[in-house]
N, C-alpha and C positions, 0 to 999 in steps of 0.2 A: 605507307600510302603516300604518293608523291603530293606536294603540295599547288593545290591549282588556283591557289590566288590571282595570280596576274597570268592567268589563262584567258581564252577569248570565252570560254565555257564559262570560268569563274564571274565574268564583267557580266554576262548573259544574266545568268542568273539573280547577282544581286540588280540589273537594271529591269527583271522582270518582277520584284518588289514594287514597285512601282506603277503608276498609271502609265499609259503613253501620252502627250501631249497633243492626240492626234486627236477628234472629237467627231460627231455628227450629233447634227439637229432636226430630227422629222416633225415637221407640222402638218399636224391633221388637223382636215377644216370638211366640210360639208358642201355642197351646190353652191346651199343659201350662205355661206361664208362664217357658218356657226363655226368655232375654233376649240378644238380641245386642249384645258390647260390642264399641267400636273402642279400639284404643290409637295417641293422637296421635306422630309422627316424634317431635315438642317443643311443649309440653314430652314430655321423656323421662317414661315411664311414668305420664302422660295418659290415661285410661280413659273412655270415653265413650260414647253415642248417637251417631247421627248428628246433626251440626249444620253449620250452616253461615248465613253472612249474606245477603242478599238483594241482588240486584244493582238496578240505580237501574230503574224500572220495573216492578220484583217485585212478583207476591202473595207473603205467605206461603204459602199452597198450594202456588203452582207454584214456589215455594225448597226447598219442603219434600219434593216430588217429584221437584226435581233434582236434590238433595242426595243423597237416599235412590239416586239411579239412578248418580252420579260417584260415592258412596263405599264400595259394597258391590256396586254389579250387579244391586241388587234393584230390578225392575220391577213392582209394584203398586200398586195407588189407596192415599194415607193418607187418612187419619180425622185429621179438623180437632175436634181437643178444646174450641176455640173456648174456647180459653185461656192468657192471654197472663202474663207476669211481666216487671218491672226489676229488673235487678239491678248493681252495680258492678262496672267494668270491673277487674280487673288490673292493677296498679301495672306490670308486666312486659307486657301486653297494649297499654296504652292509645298505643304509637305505631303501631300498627295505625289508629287512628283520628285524627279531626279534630283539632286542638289544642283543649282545652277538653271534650271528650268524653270523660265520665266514668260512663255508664250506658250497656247495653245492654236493649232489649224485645227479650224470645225470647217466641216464640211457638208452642204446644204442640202435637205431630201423634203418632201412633203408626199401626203397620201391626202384626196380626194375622195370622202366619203359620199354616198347619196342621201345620207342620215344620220344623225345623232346616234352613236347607242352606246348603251352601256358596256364598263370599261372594267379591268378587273388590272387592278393595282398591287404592286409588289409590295408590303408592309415595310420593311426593310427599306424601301428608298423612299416612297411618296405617302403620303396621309389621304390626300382629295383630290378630287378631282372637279373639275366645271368645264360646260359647255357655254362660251359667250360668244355673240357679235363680234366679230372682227376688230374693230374700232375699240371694242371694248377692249378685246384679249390686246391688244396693243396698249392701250394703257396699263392691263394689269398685270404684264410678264416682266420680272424680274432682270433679263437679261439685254442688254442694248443690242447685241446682235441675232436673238430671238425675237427684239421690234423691228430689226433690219428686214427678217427676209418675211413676217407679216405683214411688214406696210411694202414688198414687192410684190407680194402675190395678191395683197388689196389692188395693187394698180396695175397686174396681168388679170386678174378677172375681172373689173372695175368697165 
């Protein structure tokens, strides 16, 4: 059997071990600006949007749709903010990724509820869940660039 180490097949495959570096963020919030947070297994007490990485072939849309449908149950169209951020990976994150992979692009989505409801969480990634006040979920998310695009959409619907 020929040896396909340094094949383009072989590089493929070992870099599909890995995460992609590529990301999306859906926030879902309500009229009244109610905010759906998740809280990650681990880390422990991890507050967050939905997010997730894009698998090899992914839009962000359709990451951002999947994501939103594995991690709460929530089945509706998101809104492509058609906007994108880098940010550093996690000293504690970064063997989730390629060796040498030290930034991730997330890419920004939100879905607009007319209501609070109930959410149906994947055990395996998130514990809780809470519906807060806007202001509030800005205080209590974990992520600086999950307060980024909550404190834009406070001052697009504001």
């Amino acid at each position: 059997m020929p040896d396909n180490s340094n094949s383009t097949e072989g590089r493929t495959n070992v870099r599909s071990l890995f995460k992609r570096p590529i990301s999306v963020l859906v926030v879902v919030y309500t009229v009244d600006l109610d905010v759906l947070l998740i809280c990650r297994k681990t880390p422990e007490g991890f507050w967050q949007s939905v997010t997730g990485s894009l698998e090899a072939g992914e839009l962000p849309a359709d990451a951002a749709q999947r994501e939103l449908l594995e991690e709460t149950g929530i089945d509706v169209p998101v809104i492509d903010h058609q906007s994108s951020r880098t940010f550093p990976i996690k000293n504690e994150w970064r063997k989730r990724y390629a060796p040498g992979v030290v930034e991730n692009l997330e890419h920004e989505f939100s879905v607009q509820l007319p209501e609070r409801c109930d959410v149906v969480l994947d055990p395996n990634e998130h514990v809780e869940y809470c519906w807060l006040p806007i202001i509030e979920a800005i205080a209590k998310v974990s992520s600086h660039s999950n307060r980024a695009t909550l404190k834009n959409i406070l001052s697009a619907e504001a």
